[in-house]
C-alpha positions as CSV (number, residue, x, y, z in Angstrom):
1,X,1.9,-13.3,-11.0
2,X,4.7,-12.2,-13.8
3,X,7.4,-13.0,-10.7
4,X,7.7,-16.6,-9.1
5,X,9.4,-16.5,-5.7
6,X,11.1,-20.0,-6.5
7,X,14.2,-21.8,-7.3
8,X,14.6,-21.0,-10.7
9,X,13.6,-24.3,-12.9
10,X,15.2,-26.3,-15.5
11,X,14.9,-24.9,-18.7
12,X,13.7,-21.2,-17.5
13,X,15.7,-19.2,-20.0
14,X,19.0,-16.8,-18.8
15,X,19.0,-13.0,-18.4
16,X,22.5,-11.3,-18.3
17,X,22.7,-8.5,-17.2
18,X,24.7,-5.6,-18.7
19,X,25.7,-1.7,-18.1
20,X,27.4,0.0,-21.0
21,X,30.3,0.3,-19.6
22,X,31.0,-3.4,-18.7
23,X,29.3,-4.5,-22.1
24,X,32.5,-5.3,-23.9
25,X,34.6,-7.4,-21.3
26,X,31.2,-9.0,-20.5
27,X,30.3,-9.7,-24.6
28,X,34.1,-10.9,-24.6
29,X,33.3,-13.9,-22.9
30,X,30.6,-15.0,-25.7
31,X,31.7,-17.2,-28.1
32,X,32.5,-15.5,-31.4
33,X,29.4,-16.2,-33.4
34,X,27.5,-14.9,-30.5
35,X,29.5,-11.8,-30.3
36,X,29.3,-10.8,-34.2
37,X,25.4,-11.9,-33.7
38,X,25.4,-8.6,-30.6
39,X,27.1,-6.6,-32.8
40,X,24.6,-7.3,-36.1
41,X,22.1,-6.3,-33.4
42,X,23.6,-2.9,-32.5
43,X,23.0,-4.3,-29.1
44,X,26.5,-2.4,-26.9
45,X,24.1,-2.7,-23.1
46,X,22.6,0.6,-23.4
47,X,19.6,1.2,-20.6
48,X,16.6,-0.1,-21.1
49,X,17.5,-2.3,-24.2
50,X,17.9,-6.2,-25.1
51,X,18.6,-8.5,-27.3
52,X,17.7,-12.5,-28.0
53,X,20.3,-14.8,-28.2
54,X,19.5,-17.9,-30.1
55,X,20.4,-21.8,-29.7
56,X,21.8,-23.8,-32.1
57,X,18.7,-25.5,-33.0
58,X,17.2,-21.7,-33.1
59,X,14.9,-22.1,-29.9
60,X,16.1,-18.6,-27.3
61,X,18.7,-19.6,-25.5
62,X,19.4,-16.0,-23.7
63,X,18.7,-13.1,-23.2
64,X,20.8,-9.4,-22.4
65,X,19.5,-6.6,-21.4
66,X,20.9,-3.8,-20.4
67,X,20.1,-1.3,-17.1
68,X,20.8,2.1,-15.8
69,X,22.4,-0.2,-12.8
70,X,21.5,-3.2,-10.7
71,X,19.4,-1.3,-8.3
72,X,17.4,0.8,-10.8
73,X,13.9,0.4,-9.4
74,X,13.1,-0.1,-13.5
75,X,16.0,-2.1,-14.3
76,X,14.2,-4.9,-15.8
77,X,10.7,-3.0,-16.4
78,X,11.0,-3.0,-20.2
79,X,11.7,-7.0,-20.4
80,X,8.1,-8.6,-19.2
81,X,5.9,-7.3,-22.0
82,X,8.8,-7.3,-24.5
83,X,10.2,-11.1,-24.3
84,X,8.6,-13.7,-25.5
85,X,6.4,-15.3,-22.7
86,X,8.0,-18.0,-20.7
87,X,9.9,-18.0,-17.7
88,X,13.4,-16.5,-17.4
89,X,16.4,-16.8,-14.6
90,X,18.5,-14.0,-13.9
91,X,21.9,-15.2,-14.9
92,X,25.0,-15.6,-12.6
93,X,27.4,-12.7,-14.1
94,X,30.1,-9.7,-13.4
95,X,26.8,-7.6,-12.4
96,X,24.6,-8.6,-9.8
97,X,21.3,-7.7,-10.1
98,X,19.7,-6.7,-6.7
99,X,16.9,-9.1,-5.8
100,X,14.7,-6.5,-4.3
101,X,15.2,-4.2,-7.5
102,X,14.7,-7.3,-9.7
103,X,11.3,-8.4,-8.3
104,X,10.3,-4.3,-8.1
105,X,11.4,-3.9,-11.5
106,X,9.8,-7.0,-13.2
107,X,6.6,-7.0,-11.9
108,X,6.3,-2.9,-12.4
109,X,6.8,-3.9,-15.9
110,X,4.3,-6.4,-16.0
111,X,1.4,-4.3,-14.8
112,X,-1.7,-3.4,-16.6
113,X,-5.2,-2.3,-15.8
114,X,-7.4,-5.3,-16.8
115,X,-10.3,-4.4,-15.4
116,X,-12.3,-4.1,-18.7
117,X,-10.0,-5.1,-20.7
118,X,-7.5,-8.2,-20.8
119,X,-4.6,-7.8,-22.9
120,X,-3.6,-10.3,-25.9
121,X,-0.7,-12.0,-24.1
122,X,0.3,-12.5,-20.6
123,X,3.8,-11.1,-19.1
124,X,6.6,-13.1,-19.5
125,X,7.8,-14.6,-15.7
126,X,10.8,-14.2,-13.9
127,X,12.1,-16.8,-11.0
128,X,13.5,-15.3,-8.4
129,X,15.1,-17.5,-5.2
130,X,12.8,-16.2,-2.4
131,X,14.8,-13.9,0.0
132,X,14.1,-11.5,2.2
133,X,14.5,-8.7,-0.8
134,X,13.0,-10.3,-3.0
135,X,9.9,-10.5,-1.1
136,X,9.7,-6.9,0.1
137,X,10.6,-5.6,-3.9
138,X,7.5,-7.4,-4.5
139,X,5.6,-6.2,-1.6
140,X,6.6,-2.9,-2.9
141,X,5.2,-3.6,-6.2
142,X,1.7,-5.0,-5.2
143,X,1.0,-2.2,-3.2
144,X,2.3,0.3,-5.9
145,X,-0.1,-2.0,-8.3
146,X,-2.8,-1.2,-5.8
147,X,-2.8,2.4,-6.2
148,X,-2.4,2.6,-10.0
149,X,-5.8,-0.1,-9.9
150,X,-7.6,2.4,-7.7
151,X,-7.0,5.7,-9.8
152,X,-7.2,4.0,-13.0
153,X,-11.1,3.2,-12.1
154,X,-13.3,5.3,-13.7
155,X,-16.1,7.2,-11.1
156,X,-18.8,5.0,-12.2
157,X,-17.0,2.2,-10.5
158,X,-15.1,4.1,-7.7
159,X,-17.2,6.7,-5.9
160,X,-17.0,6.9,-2.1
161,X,-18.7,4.2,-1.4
162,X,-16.5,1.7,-3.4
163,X,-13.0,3.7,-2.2
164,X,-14.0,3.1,1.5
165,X,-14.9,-0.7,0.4
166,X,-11.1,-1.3,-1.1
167,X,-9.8,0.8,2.4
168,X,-12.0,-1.8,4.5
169,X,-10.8,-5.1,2.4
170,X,-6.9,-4.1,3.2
171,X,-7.7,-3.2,6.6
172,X,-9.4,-6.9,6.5
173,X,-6.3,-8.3,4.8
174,X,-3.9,-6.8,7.1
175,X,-5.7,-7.1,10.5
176,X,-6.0,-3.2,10.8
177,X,-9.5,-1.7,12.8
178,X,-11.8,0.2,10.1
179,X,-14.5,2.4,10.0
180,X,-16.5,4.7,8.6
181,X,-18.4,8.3,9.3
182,X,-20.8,8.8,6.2
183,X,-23.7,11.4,5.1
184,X,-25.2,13.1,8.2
185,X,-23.2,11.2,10.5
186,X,-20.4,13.6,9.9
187,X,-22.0,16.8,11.2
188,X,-22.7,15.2,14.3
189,X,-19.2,14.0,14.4
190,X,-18.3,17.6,14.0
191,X,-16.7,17.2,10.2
192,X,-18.8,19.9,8.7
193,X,-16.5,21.0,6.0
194,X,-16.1,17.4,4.6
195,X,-20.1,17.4,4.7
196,X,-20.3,20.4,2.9
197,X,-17.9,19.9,0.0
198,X,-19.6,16.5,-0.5
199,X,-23.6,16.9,0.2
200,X,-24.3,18.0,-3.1
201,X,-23.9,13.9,-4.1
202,X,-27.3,12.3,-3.3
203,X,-27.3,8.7,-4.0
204,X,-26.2,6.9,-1.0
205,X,-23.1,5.3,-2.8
206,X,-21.7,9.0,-3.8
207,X,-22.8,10.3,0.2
208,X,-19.7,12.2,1.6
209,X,-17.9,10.3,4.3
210,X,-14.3,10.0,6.4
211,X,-12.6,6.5,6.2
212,X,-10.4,5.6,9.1
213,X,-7.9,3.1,9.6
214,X,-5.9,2.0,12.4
215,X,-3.2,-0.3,13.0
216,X,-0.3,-1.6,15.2
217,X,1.1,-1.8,19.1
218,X,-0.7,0.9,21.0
219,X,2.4,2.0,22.5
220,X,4.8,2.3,19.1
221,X,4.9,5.7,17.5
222,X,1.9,7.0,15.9
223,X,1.8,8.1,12.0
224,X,-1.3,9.8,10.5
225,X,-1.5,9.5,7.1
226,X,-4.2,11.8,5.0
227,X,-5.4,11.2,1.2
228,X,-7.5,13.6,-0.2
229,X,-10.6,11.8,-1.5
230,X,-12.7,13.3,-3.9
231,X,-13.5,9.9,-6.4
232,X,-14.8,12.4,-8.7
233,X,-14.3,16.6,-9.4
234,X,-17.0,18.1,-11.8
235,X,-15.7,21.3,-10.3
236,X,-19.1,22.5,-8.4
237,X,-21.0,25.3,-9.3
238,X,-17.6,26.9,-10.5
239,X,-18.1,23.8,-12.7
240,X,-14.7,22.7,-14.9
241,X,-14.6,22.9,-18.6
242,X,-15.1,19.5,-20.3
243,X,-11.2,19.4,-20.6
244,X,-10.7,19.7,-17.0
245,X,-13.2,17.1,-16.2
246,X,-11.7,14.7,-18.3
247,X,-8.9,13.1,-15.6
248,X,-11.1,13.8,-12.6
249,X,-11.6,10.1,-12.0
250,X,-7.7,10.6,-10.3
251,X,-9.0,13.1,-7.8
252,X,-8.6,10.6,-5.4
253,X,-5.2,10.1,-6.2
254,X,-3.9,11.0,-2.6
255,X,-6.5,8.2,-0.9
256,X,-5.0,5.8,-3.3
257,X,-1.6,6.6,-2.7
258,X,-1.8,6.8,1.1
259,X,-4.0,3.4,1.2
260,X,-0.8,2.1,-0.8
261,X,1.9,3.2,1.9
262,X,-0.5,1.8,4.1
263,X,-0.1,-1.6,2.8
264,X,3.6,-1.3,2.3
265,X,3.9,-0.2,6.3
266,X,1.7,-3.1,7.0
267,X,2.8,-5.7,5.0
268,X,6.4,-5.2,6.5
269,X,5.8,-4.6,9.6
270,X,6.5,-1.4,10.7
271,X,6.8,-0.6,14.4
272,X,4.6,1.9,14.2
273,X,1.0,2.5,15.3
274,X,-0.8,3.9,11.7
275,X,-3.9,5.9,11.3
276,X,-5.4,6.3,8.2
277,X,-7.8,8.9,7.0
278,X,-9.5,9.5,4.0
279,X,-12.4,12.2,3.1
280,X,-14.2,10.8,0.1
281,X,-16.6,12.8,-1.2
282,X,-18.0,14.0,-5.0
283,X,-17.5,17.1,-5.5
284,X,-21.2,17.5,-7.9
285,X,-23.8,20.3,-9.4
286,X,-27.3,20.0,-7.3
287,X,-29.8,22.4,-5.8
288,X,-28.0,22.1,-2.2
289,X,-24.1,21.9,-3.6
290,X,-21.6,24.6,-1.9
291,X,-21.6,27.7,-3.4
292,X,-19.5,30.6,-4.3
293,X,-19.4,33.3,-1.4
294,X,-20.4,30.6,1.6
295,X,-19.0,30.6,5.1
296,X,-19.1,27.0,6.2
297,X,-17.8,25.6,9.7
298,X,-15.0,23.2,10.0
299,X,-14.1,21.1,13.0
300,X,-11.2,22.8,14.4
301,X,-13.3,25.9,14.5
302,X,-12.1,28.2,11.5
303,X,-15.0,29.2,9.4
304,X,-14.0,29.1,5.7
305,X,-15.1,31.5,3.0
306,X,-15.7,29.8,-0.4
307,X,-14.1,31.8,-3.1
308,X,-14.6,28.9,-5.4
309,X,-16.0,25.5,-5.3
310,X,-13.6,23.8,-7.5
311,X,-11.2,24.5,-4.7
312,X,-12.7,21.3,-2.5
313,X,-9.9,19.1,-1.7
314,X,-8.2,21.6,1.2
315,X,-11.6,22.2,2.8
316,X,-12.0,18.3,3.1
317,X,-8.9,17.8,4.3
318,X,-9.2,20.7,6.8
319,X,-11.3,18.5,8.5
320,X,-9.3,15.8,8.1
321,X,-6.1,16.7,9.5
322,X,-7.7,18.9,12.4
323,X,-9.3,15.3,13.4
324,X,-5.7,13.3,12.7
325,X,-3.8,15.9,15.0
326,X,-6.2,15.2,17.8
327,X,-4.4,12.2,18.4
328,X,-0.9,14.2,18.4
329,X,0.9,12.0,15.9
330,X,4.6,12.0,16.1
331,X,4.3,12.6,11.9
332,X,1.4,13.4,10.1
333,X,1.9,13.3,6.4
334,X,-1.3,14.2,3.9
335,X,-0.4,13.4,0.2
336,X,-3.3,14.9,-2.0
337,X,-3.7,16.2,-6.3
338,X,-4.5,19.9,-4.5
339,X,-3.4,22.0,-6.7
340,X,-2.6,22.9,-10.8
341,X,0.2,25.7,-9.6
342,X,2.3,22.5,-8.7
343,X,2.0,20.5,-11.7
344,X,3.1,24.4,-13.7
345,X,6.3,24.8,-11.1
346,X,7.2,21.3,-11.2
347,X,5.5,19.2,-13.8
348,X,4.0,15.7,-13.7
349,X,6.9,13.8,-12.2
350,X,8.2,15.8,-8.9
351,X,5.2,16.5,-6.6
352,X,5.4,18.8,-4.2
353,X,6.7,18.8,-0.8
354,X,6.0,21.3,2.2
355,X,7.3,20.9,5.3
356,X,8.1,22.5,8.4
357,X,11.2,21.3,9.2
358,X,13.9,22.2,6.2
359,X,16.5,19.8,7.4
360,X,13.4,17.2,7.1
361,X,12.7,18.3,3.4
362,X,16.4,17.8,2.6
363,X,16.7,14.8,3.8
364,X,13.3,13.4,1.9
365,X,14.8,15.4,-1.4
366,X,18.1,13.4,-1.3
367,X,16.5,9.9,-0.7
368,X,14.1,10.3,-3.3
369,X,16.9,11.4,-5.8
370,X,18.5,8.2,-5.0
371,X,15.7,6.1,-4.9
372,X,14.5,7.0,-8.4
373,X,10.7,8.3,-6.4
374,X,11.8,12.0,-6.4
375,X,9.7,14.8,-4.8
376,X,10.9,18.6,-4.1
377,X,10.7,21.2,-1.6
378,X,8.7,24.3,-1.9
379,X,8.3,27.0,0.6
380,X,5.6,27.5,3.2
381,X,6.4,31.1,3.0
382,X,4.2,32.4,5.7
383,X,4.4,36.3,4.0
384,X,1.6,34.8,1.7
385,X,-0.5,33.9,4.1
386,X,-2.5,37.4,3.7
387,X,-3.7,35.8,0.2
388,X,-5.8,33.1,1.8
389,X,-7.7,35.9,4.2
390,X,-11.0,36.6,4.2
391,X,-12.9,39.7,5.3
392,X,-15.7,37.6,6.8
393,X,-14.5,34.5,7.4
394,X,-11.4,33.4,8.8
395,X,-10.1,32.0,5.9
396,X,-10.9,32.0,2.1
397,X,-10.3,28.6,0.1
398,X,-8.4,30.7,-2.5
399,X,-6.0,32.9,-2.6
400,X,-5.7,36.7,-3.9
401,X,-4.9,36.0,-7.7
402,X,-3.0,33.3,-9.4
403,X,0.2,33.4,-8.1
404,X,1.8,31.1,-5.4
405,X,-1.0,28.5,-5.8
406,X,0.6,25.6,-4.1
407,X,2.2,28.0,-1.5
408,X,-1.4,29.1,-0.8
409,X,-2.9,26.1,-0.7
410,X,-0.6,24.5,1.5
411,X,-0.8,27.6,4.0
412,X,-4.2,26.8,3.8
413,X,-4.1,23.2,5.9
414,X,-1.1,24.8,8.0
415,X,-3.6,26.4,9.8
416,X,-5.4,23.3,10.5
417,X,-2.5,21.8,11.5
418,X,-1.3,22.9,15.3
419,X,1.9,24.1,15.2
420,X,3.8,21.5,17.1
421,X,2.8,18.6,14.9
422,X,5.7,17.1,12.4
423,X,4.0,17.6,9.4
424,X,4.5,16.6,5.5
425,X,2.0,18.0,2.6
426,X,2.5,16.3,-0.7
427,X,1.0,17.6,-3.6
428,X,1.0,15.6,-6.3
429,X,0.0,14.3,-9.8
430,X,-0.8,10.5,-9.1
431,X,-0.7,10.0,-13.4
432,X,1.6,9.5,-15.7
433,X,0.9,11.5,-19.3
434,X,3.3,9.3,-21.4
435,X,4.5,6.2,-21.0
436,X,8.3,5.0,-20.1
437,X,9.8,1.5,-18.9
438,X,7.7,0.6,-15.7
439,X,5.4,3.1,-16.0
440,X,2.6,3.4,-18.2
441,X,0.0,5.9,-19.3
442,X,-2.7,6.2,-16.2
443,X,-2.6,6.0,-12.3
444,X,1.1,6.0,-10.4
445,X,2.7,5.9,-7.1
446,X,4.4,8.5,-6.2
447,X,6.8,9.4,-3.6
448,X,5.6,6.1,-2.1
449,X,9.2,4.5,-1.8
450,X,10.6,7.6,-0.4
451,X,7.9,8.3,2.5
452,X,8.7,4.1,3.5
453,X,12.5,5.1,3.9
454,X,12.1,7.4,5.6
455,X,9.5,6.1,8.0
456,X,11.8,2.8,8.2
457,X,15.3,4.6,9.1
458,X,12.8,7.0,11.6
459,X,10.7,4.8,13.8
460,X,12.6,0.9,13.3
461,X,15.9,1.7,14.2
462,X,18.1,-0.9,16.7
């Protein structure tokens, strides 16, 4: 653990703290050989840079580092793998750091996948004084550590079988009620398109399945939370190029993500009563896989004309969300990597946001500017919903060209979604492409911190 929820000891080594514009009356206080040793370093508090400070017997005696501010959830995220290990103090100063952005910002800095490989040097540690902030910035950084584990594991290692084990342990850890629906099991729980996308996977660890977990005070308000599963996307018959195959490991990015707000809900102690759902399935080439031109079932009743099979995830999640609005949730929220027309609109780091209510989306937009976990509104623009229409089926998993893609795709589960249910569709990326402070290259959280806001000033007011 690269942040120690303790007194700070004797001889753990200052931090100060600095923002460029308070660098100089800060540095002013320095004695002078300290100041001209700042200055020989170029070092004025810029973001996301630092500098060592030694003693006179030429040991570290401090350290400054500069942020974008004291509640940047990265402030710190560049200092953990760049300091020397040993344990640091934040140090008493004109800016206070915010303990909840400290602990966030340290340990989000301190992460790497180790599963296969351990790195040379451990993270330097940071004491914080255990408070109530502290404790939920770091809450907020194990469960964000969760996801970037879980998309970061290669297919060989996280199929279905191993996504619903990791949804059963935090259930375990956390007290929730888990189960599973797997292989046959779900057509005769009437999830036939989940079945479908996923039959084509033989071995018993790959079978197709719908994890559930629920949580919380039966009378509290209910939240339905939906992460598209598929551990591993070869594309189907309408197989990808090798290219396209290459990041499918992170089709399961929405699972991991919405397993991840599950814990932060959990851990806290939202008064809420949570339902998680997750279709896991591989989406694989076999002599029984879902082809090109089939009309499959689903369980809300639509039948769905396949116009391509690498188009999985919404006819899993079809199933999914008809089965979570059954309970009639006060939200439901899916979060799911549905669709390539998002990442072209918006890029890699703003996933996409539908939503039925507009003052909702707003609202979710303006947190998540200020929060540094931003996300952005596009339209369920119901004037393309004659793109997703079939002439033998109800529906077609695709729509009429390449155009709109998100819109489409996200008119696509509207219709599995009644219309009186609050409802939230996230499209995302759940990777980061290139590294920066916090963040590295592989699996992410995303919109994580924004959805618990929001589901914090919504259900626990008074």
């Amino acid at each position: 653990m690269s942040v120690q929820l303790k007194k700070p000891a004797a001889g753990t080594i200052p931090i100060h703290i600095v923002d460029a514009a308070g660098f100089e009356a800060a540095a002013g206080t320095l004695p002078a050989a300290q100041q001209r040793w700042l200055q020989s370093l170029g070092f004025k508090g810029a973001p996301d840079s630092h500098a060592l400070l030694p003693g006179e017997d030429g040991s570290l005696a401090a350290v400054w580092a500069g942020v974008h501010g004291p509640g940047h959830p990265y402030a710190l995220s560049l200092l953990p793998r760049a300091l020397p290990e040993g344990s640091y103090r934040l140090a008493d100063g004109p800016l206070a750091m915010d303990a909840g952005a400290a602990a966030l910002s340290w340990q989000l800095g301190s992460y790497a996948f180790e599963r296969y490989r351990k790195r040379s040097r451990a993270a330097a540690t940071l004491q914080l004084t255990p408070d109530a902030a502290s404790r939920r910035g770091l809450v907020l950084a194990e469960s964000i550590a969760m996801v970037r584990d879980l998309v970061n594991t290669p297919a060989e290692d996280m199929g279905p079988a191993q996504l619903a084990a990791a949804a059963q342990q935090l259930a375990k850890a956390h007290g929730a009620r888990f189960r599973q629906i797997v292989g046959a099991q779900l057509l005769a729980q009437k999830l036939p398109a989940i079945h479908a996308v996923g039959r084509a996977a033989e071995h018993p660890a790959r079978a197709p399945r719908l994890i559930e977990l629920n949580w919380g005070k039966p009378r509290a308000p209910r939240v339905t939370l939906v992460g598209k599963g598929v551990c591993f996307d070869s594309g189907g018959l309408d197989i990808k190029s090798a290219e396209g195959m290459r990041l499918m490991k992170k089709d399961m990015g929405g699972a991991a993500n919405v397993l991840g707000l599950a814990r932060m809900i959990m851990a806290l102690g939202l008064p809420v009563r949570l339902q998680v759902l997750i279709p896991a399935v591989e989406n694989s080439v076999a002599g029984n896989a879902l082809r090109p031109g089939d009309v499959i079932p689903t369980r809300k009743g639509l039948h769905i004309e396949i116009g391509n099979t690498d188009a999985e995830g919404r006819v899993i999640l079809a199933d999914a969300l008809a089965f979570g609005a059954e309970s009639r949730p006060d939200l439901m929220i899916d979060l799911a990597t549905l669709t390539g027309a998002a990442r072209v609109a918006l890029g890699p780091h703003l996933p996409a946001l539908f939503a039925r209510r507009t003052e909702l989306a707003r609202e979710l937009v303006d947190r998540g500017l200020e929060l540094h976990d931003p996300l952005w509104q596009m339209p369920l623009w119901k004037d393309y919903h004659e793109r997703i229409e079939s002439d033998i089926a109800d529906i077609v998993n695709t729509g009429k060209g390449p155009m709109a893609g998100a819109v489409t795709a996200a008119l696509f589960l509207d219709d599995f979604v009644p219309p009186e249910t609050d409802w939230l569709h996230i499209d995302l990326f759940a990777w980061n492409d290139a590294a920066r402070p916090g963040r590295p290259v592989g699996g992410e959280a995303q919109t994580l911190r924004t959805l618990l806001d929001h589901l914090e000033r919504r259900f626990a007011k008074g």
